[in-house]
N, C-alpha and C positions, 0 to 999 in steps of 0.2 A: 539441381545441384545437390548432392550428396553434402551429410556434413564435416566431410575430412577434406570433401572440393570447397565447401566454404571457410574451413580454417585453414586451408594451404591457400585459399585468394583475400583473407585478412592477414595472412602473414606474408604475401606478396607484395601489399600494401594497396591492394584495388580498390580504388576511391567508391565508385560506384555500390559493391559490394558492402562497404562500409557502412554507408547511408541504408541500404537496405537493410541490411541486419541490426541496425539501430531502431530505425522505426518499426522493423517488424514489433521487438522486445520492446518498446518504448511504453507499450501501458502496461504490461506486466512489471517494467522495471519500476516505472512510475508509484501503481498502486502497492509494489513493497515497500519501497521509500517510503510510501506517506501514512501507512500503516505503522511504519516503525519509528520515523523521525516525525512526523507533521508534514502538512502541504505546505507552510513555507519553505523547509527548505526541500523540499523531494527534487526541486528537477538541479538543486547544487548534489544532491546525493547523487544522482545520476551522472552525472557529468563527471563528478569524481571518480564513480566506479566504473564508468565508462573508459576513462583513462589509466586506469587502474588494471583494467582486465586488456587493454591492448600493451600495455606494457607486459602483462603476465605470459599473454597468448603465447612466444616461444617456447614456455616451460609449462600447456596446457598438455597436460596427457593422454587426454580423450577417451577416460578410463569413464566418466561421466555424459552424458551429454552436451552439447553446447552450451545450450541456454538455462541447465541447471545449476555450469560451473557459473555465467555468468550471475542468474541471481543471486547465486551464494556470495558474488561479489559485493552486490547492491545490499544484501542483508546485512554481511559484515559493516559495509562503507556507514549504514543507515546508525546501525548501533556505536558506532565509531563515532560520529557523527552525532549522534543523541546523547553519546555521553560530555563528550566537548559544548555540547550547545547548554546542558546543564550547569556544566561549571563556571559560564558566563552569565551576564548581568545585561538583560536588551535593550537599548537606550532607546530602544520605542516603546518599551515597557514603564521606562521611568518619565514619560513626557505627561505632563497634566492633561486630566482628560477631557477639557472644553476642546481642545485642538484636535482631537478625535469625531470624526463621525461616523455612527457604529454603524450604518446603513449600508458601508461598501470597507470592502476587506482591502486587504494593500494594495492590491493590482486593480481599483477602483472599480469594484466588480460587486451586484448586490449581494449582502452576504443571505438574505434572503428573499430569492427573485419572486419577484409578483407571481402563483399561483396562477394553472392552467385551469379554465372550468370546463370539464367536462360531461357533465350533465350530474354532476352530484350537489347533494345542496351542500351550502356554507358548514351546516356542520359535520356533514361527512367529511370536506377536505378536510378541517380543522383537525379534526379527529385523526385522521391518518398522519399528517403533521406534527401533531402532538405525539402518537407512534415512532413516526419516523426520528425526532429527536431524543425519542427517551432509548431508542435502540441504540444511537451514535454515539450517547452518553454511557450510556454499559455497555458496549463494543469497546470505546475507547478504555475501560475501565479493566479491562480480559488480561487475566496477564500475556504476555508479549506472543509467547508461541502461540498461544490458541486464539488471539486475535488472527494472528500472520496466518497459521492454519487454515483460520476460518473465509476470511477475505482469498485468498488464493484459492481453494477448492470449492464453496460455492459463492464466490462474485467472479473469480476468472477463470473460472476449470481446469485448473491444473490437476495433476493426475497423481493420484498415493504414490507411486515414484519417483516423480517431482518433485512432490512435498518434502519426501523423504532426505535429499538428495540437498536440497535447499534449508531445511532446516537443522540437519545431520542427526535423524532421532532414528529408529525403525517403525516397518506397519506399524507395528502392536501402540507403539507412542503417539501417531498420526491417528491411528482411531481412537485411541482417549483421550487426545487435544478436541478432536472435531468432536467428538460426543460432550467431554465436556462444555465445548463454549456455545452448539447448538442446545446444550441444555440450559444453561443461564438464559440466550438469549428466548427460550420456548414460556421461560417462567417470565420475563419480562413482559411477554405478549399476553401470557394468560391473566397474570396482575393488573396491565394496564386493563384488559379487556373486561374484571372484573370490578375492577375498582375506579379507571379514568385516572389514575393516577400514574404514576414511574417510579 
């Protein structure tokens, strides 16, 4: 199916169709969402600009690709969305923390799953671990485009057109978003690697 045969059969209303082209985008939608907003709310972000871009789809002009306009949808939805969630106060935020156990995140899920051993000793995983957290803590810390950048072209491989298209900047800006936040996160590794620290 071409993609003016898949937006003339989401604007016909083909249930089938639907489904499909949701799940295709669904971890691309997903991981902008929660790059932008947080994983709690990423799959409300989704769901909003899921609804959001089928009511749009009539006045889509195809001037873009499909799923550029959509993520553009989910980027706006996320910031929209991240702004509102700031302005609010989370009454899970404000519960005493005895009634909390920090072992399992909202959807009672570990927030840190038992380690696979794979033939490395105790302190190699540790070490990677302790990596892998100090990366998530200065990832999260990027400012917003060159995280979004960064997470989009090397965790999902989207393409400098893509990026472009979705973030609304030019090449020239997509290469010194991704230079600069490949550069933070190169000094984070060398620092830790130097020193054990973050």
């Amino acid at each position: 199916m071409t993609e003016n045969e898949l937006v003339d059969a989401l604007l016909s209303g083909n249930e089938s169709v639907f489904k499909a082209v949701f799940n295709q985008h669904y971890s691309l939608m997903y991981s902008l969402a929660q790059s932008i907003a947080g994983s709690s709310i990423a799959d409300e972000v989704i769901q909003e600009a899921w609804v959001s871009a089928i009511k749009a789809l009539p006045r889509f002009e195809r001037r873009a690709s499909f799923k550029s306009w959509l993520l553009r949808i989910v980027v706006n939805e996320a910031k929209s969305r991240l702004r509102k969630e700031s302005r609010q106060v989370s009454l899970e935020a404000m519960q005493d923390d005895w009634t909390a156990d920090i072992r399992f995140d909202q959807k009672s899920h570990w927030i840190h799953p038992v380690s696979q051993w794979d033939g490395d000793t105790p302190e190699e995983l540790l070490s990677a671990r302790q990596l892998e957290n100090c990366l998530d803590k200065h990832l999260q810390q990027l400012p917003e485009n060159q995280k979004v950048a960064l997470k989009m072209r090397d965790g999902s491989g989207l393409s400098m057109e893509e990026l472009c298209n979705i973030l609304e900047v030019n090449h020239s800006n997509i290469r010194v978003l991704l230079h600069r936040a490949r550069d933070k996160m190169l000094q984070v590794i060398d620092h830790f690697q130097q020193t054990g620290e973050c």
